[in-house]
C-alpha positions in Angstrom: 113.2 86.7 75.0 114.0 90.4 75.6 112.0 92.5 78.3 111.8 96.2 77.9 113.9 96.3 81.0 116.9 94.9 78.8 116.5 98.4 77.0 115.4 100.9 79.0 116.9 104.5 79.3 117.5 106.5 82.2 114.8 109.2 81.9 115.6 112.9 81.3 113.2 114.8 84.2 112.1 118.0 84.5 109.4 119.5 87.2 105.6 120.1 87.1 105.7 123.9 88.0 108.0 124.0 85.1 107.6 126.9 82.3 107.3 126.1 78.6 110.7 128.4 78.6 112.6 125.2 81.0 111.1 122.9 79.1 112.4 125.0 75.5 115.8 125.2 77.2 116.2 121.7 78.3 114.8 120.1 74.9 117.3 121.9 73.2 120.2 121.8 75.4 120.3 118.2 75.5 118.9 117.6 72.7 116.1 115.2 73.6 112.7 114.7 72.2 110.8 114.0 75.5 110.8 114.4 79.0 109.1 113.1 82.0 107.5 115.4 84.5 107.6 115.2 88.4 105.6 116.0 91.1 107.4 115.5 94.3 110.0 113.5 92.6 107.2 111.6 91.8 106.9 110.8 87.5 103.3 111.9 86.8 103.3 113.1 83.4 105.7 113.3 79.9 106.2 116.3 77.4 107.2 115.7 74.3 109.1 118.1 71.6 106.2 117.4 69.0 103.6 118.5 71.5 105.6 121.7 72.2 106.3 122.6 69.0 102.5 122.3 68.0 101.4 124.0 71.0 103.2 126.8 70.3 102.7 127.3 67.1 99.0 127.0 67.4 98.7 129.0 71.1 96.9 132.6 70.1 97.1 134.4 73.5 100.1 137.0 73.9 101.8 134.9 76.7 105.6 135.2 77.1 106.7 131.5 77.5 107.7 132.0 81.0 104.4 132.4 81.7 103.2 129.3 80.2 102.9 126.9 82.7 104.3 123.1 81.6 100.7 121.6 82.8 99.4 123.5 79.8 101.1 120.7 77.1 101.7 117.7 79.6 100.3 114.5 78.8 99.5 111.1 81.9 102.1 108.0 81.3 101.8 105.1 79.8 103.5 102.5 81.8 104.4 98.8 81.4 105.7 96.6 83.7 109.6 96.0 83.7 109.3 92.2 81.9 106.7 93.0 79.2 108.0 91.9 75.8 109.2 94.1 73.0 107.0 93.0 70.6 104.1 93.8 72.8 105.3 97.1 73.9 105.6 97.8 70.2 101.8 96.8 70.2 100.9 99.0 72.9 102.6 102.3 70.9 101.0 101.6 68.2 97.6 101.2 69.4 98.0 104.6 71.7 99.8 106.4 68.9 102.7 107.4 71.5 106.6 107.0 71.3 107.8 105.9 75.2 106.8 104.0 77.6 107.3 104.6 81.2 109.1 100.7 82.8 108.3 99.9 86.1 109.4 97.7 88.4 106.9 97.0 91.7 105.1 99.9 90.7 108.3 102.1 90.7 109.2 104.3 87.2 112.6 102.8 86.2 113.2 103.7 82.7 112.0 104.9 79.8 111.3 102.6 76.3 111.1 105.1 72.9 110.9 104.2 69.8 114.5 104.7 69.2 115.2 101.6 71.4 112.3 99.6 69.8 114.5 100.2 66.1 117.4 99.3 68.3 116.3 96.1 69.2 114.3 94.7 66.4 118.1 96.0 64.2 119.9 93.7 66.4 117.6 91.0 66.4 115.7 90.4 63.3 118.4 90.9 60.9 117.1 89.0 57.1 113.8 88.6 58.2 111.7 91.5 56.5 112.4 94.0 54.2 112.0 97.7 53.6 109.1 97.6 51.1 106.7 95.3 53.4 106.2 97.9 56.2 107.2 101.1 54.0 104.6 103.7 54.3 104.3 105.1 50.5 102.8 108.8 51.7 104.8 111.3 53.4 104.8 114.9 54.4 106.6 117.2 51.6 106.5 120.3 49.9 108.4 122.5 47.1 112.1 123.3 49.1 111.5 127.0 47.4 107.9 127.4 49.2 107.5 129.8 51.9 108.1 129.3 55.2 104.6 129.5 56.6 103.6 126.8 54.1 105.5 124.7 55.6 104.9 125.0 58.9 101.0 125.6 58.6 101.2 121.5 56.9 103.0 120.6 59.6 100.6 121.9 62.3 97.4 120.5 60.2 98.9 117.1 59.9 100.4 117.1 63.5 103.8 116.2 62.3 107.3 117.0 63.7 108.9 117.3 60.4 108.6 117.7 56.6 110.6 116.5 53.4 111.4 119.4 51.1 111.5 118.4 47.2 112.9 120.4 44.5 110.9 120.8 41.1 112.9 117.6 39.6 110.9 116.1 42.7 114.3 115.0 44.2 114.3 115.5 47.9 116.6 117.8 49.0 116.4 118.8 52.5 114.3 118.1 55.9 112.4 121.0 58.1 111.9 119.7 61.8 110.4 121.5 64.9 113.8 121.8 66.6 115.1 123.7 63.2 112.1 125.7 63.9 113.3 126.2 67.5 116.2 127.0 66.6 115.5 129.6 63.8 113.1 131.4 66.5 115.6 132.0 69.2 118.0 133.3 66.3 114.9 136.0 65.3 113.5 136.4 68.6 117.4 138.1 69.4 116.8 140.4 65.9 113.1 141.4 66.6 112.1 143.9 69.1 110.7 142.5 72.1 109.7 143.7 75.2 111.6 141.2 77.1 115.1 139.9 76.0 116.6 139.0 78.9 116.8 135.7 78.4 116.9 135.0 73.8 114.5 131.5 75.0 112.0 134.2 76.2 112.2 136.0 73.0 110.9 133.0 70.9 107.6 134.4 72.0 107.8 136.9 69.6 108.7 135.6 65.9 106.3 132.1 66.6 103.7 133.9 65.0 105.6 134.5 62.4 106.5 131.2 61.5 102.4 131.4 59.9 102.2 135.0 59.0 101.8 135.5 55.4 103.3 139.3 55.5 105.9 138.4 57.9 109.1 136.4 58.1 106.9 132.8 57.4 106.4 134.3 54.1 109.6 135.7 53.3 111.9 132.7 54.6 112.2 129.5 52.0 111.8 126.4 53.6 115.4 125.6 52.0 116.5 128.6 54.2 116.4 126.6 57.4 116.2 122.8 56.1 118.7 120.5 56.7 120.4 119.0 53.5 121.0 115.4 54.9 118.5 113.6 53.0 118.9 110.1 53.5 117.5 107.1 51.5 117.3 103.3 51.7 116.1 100.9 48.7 112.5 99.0 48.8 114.1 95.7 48.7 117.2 96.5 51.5 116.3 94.7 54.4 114.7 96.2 57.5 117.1 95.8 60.2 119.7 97.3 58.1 117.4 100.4 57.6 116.9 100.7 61.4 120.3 100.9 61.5 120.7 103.7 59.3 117.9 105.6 61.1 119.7 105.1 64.4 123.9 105.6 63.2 122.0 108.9 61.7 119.8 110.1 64.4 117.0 110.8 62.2 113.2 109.4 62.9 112.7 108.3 59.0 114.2 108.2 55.8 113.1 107.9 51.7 112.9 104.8 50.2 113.9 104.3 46.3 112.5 102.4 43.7 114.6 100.4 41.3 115.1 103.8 39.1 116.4 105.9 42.2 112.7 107.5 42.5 111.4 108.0 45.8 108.2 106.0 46.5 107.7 106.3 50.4 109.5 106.7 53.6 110.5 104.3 56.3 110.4 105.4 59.5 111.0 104.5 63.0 107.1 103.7 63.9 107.0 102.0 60.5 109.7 99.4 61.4 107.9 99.5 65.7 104.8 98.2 63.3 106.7 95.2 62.0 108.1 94.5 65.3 104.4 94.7 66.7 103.1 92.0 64.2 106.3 89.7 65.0 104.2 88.7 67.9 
């Protein structure tokens, strides 16, 4: 049986006294969806792109983002000890609707178990066993590819999502928003806009995040197909699972649509979908 130590990552750190800017920076830099927070050297906490990406598009106060402390969005670890199964670390994301956990080994942090390794696993391991349909989930996050940008984002922060499937009127999906696209379009604006400080362009994405919900401003006269990205991928209901996990990890992408027998798009498969049929492996 494999142990979550058998898949563990090294963990990407960044410190407590950190700004949101850092934390911005480092997300984006090295392209990674969480990070775990020290005190000390001491792990105490994990920040997560999702959680950032809410926050500030939610946050009301006229803050810069270098004077947003990282304590503001942190979140306590969850931790499991280095020779707890897969299946029931699978169990244990599920019930705390998270996407890591913190290893440890005599009560020392030695990796990091996301997701991403979960798929990993149960792709290597549970190949023919299940397929696509069974563990499907048949609603997901969309909107009209032609819609305004501040629609999109505004279902995004009511749901609490990290990303949206665009559709065009044919009901064909077409494209993918995701917070980091999001990120990415606001440092571009942020170095168009006039800002008081624009030293630094990460800075500057203080300026255009309300915009992302403004009905007058550039969240209303963007299309989500602006900024989307065009690789939409699919899987059929009846592949099998572990060859879907595959596909989400050779394409880096946290879900993909799933197609009925007459190529129509009846749900989405996605990473937690296929940790839930590891979970009930047990």
């Amino acid at each position: 049986m494999k142990h979550a130590l058998d898949y563990k990552n090294a963990p990407r750190k960044i410190k407590h006294e950190s700004s949101l800017a850092d934390v911005l920076k480092k997300i984006i830099d090295e392209k990674k969806s969480r990070l775990l927070v020290t005190e000390n050297d001491k792990i105490t906490g994990i920040v997560t792109e999702k959680d950032l990406g809410i926050f500030l598009l939610t946050d009301d106060t006229e803050r810069k983002l270098d004077e947003i402390p990282l304590s503001a969005i942190v979140k306590k670890i969850i931790s499991v000890d280095e020779n707890t199964s897969m299946a029931e670390c699978a169990e244990i994301m599920l019930t705390k609707s998270i996407g890591s956990l913190v290893i440890t080994s005599n009560d020392e942090v030695v990796g990091i178990l996301t997701k991403t390794d979960l798929v990993r696993y149960f792709a290597k391991m549970h190949y023919g066993e299940k397929i696509v349909g069974e563990y499907m989930s048949p609603y997901y996050a969309w909107q009209y590819s032609d819609a305004p940008l501040y629609k999109i984002v505004l279902k995004m922060i009511d749901e609490k999502i990290s990303r949206i499937i665009l559709r065009n009127h044919d009901e064909v999906p077409v494209g993918v928003v995701t917070f980091r696209d999001l990120f990415e379009l606001a440092l571009k604006q942020g170095n168009y806009e006039d800002v008081l400080d624009n030293s630094d362009p990460v800075i500057s994405v203080i300026f255009p995040r309300k915009g992302f919900i403004s009905e007058s401003g550039f969240g209303a006269s963007v299309k989500a197909d602006d900024v989307m990205s065009t690789d939409v991928i699919s899987v059929n209901y009846d592949d099998d699972l572990a060859k879907a996990g595959k596909i989400l990890l050779k394409k880096n992408i946290n879900g993909a649509g799933v197609l009925s027998k007459h190529d129509t798009i009846v749900g989405i498969i996605s990473k937690t979908d296929i940790v839930k049929a590891l979970a009930f492996l047990k």
